[in-house]
Each structure stands twice: as structure tokens, then as C-alpha cells.
N, C-alpha and C positions, 0 to 999 in steps of 0.2 A: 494519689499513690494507693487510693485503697484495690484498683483493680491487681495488684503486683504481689499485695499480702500471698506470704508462702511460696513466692516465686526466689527460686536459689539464684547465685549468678550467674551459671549455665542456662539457667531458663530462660533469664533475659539478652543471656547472647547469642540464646536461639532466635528470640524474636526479632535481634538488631538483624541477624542474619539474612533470616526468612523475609525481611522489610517488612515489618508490622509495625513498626515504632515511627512516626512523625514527628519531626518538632514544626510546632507554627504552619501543619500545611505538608510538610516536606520532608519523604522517607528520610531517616538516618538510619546509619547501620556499622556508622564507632560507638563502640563503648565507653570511649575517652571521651564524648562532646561534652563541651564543657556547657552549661546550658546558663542563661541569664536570668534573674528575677522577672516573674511573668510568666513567663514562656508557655505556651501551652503544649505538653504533652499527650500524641492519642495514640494507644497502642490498637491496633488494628481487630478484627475478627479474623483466625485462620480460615483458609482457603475452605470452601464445605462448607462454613455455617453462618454466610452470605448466600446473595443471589450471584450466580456463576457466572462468569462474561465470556467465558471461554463457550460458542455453541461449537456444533459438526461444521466446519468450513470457516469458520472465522471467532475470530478475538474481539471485540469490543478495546481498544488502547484507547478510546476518549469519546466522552461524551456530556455534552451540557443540555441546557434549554432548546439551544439551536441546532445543534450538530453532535453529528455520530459519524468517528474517525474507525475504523476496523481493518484488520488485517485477511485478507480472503488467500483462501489455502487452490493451489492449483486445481483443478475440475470443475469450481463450482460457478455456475453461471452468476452476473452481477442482476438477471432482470430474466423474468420468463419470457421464456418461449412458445412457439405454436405446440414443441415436444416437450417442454418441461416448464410445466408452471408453477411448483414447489420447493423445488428443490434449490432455493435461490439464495443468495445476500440479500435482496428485498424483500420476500416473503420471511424470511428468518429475522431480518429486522423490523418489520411493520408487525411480528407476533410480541418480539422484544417490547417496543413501545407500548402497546395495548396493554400491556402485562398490568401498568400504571394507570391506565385510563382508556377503555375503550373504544375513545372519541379518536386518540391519538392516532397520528399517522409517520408516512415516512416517504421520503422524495429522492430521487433518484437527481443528483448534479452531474455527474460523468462514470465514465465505465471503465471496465478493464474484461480482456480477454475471454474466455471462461478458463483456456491453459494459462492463463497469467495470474501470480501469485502476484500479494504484497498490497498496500494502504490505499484505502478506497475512501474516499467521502461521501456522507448524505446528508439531504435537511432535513429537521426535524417540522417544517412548516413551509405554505408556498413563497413567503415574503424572501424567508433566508435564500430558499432556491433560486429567486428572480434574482438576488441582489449577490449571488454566488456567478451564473449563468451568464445576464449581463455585461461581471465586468471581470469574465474572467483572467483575462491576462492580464490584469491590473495585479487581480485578486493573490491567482499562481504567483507566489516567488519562487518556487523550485517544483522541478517533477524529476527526480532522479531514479533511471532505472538500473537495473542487473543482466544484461546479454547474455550468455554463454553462444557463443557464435561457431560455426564449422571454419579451422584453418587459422592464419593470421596474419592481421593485415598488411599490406605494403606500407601502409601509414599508420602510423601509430597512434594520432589522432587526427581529427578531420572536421568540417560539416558538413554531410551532405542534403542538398536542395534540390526538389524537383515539385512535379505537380499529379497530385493523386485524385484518380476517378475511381467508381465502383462500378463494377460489369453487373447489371441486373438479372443477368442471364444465369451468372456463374456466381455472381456476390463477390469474387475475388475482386481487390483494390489494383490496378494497376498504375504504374510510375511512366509520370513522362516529363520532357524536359520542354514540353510545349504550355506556354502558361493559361492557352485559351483551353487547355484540355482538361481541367482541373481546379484543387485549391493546393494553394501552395503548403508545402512541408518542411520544414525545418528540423535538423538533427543535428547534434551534437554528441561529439563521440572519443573515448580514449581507451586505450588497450592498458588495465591493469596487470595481467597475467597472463602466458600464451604457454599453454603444458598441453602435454598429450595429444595432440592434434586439435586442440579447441583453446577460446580466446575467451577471456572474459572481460566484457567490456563494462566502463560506464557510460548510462547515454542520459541527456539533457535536452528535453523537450521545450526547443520556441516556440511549436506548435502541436495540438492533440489532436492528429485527425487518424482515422478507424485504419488499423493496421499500422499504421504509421513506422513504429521501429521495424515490424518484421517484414517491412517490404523494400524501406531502407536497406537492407543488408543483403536482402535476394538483391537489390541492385547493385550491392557491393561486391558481390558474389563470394559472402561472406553468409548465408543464411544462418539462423537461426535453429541451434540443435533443438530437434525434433517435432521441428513448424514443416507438415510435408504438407503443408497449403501453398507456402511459400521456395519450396525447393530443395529441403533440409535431406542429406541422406545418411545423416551421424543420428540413430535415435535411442543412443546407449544411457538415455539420461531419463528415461522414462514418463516423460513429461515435456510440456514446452522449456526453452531453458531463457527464461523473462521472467522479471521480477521487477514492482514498484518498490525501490528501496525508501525514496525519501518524498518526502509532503508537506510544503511549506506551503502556509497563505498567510492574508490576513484575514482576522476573522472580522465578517460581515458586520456582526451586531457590537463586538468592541472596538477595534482596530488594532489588538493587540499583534504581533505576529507570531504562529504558532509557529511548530516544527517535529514532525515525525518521522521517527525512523526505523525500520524492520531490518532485522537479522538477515544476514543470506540465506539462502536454503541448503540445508546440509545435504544436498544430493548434489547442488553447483560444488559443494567442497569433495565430495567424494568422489565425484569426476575430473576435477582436477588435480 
């Protein structure tokens, strides 16, 4: 208790507020918990007089020995480029690591967009990567994302299946329903809300391949607000309208299963 000396009861129902207060591990933020003999109590450092998780383009929401879970802001690419090789999620988190040692490094398991916002995973070593990579669909228990699509659908929800190449020419993913032409894709899909002239969907990935939702839905002739890669001619959203909402696995080195989840984006709320 000595950290509390001269704290009134307003002070401390700023801290339950603010989540500075833990019991055993685990914000609280009643005043009423009732607490057990034991218990260990840690009241946090305010935000500032830590090391910040929050950089320019992403959040830091989890990280151990192995892995680093982040939340990436639309624009910013997940890996350089031949045009940009700093301004990245991996150069932002490989300076992160080093911070502690640096030996340390950082490894790239899968991607998102650079206009796609929302939870991204890395390894913190090559072991976790292989053993991430591997067995991925073992690994993925969810990949749930956020659409804002143009129009709305005839069906309200669906799955649609086809077979996706990339043109080397153009880089564009094209969709066919020939299986020798391709690897197969899988989507899953339901319409939560349909306002304004735009849909917003949920989508569930059986499979991660490059474009994968936003070419789904040019095939649905449903494109995606403000992918004019794929077809989009609604681009009042300022942004692609895709978002990694949810992030379930199990993690590699325990087997525990994790699960994360990101906020919409308040510009899909202000469009709808």
C-alpha cells in the first residue's frame, strides 16, 4: 500500500478508470472488488512514464518472447519496397526489438494490404516463424475481417470459391473458376448493415491468398469502397474500406489459444 500513501478516493478511482490497477495479472476497474488474502495488487505507470507502444502506424496490443501482435493504421506498408524501405511495420518493429538487444530481430509470418488496416502478426525468431508458417491452417483459428463494400448484396450471406492467379505483367490477382488456372480461395461472407449505398460486411477467411477479399467481391460485383485496383467507383471513404478485425491462433511455443480484436474504424462508422 505504500505506493497509494496520500492518494484520496478520487485518485484511486482515477486509476481503476484509466486501467492502471491489476489484481493477480488482470486490469480491474471496480472500486467494489472485493479482493482475497494474497492477492497481489499492481497499480500501473501512467501512460508517458513508460516505454510507448503506440509508434506512427501501429499499436503494439501483444507481445512476449516469441511474438509481436500489432495493430497497422491504413497507408502503411507491412514490408519494403523497391519505393519504400522505411517506412514499414517491419522496419518499425525490428528498431522496436533492438531497442532491448541489438542482436534481436523480427520476422515477417503473413501480410496485410498497405490500404488495409487492422492485426498483424510477427516472429520474434526463425523457429516461431517455421513453426507459425508451416502449420498455418492448423495454427489460424479465425481471421475475421471488416468490408465496407459498394451496393448490397442479393444474398446476404454466401461463400464464394474460385481460383486466383497473379498477372506479372500488371501484378493484378485475377479470379477464375478454372481450377488448373490457380490456387483455390475461399470466402466467407455476411452483410451486417446496408445504409447509404454501401454494405458492410463480415468476411472469414478459409484461405489467405494475395488480394484474396478484394477480388472476391469485384467478382461479386460488389467491389470494395475505394480499392480502384479492383473496380471501386464509391471513394468517399478516403481510404480502402478493409479492416483485420479479429486474430485467433494458437500460439506456437504454448498451445494456449489466443484471440484479438481491433475496433472498427471510425471513418467505416462515419460512412455509414
Amino acid at each position: 500500500m505504500e505506493t497509494l500513501v496520500g492518494k484520496s478516493r478520487d485518485n484511486i478511482k482515477s486509476l481503476l478508470k484509466k486501467k492502471l490497477v491489476e489484481v493477480e495479472g488482470k486490469v480491474e476497474t471496480k472500486y467494489n472488488h472485493a479482493l482475497k488474502p494474497g492477492q497481489k495488487v499492481t497499480i500501473r505507470p501512467k501512460a508517458g512514464s513508460i516505454e510507448q507502444k503506440k509508434y506512427t502506424g501501429i499499436e503494439i496490443v501483444f507481445e512476449d518472447k516469441d511474438l509481436i501482435v500489432i495493430n497497422k493504421d491504413a497507408g502503411l506498408l507491412t514490408i519494403a519496397t523497391n519505393k519504400e524501405t522505411k517506412k514499414t511495420a517491419f522496419a518499425i518493429l525490428s528498431e522496436h526489438v533492438k531497442k532491448k538487444n541489438p542482436a534481436n530481430k523480427i520476422f515477417i509470418v503473413h501480410r496485410l494490404d498497405r490500404e488495409t488496416s487492422g492485426l498483424l502478426l510477427f516472429a520474434k525468431n526463425e523457429e516461431i516463424k517455421a513453426k507459425l508458417q508451416e502449420n498455418w491452417n492448423d495454427t489460424i483459428l479465425e481471421r475475421t475481417y471488416l468490408a465496407l463494400v459498394e451496393g448490397k448484396l442479393e444474398k446476404s450471406s454466401g461463400v464464394h470459391v474460385s481460383y486466383l492467379i497473379e498477372s506479372p505483367s500488371s501484378l493484378l490477382v485475377h479470379s477464375s473458376q478454372n481450377a488448373s488456372k490457380g490456387q483455390k480461395a475461399v470466402t466467407h461472407y455476411k452483410t451486417i448493415v446496408s445504409k447509404k449505398g454501401v454494405s458492410l460486411m463480415e468476411v472469414n477467411l478459409e484461405t489467405g491468398r494475395k488480394n484474396q477479399i478484394r477480388v472476391h467481391f469485384q467478382d461479386l460485383k460488389h467491389p470494395i469502397v475505394g480499392d480502384k485496383k479492383y473496380g471501386a467507383t464509391n471513394h468517399s471513404l478516403g481510404r480502402l474500406g478493409l479492416h483485420a478485425k479479429v486474430l485467433a491462433f494458437t500460439h506456437p511455443k504454448t498451445g494456449k489459444v489466443v484471440r484479438f480484436e481491433s475496433e472498427i474504424p471510425k471513418k467505416f462508422l462515419k460512412l455509414l
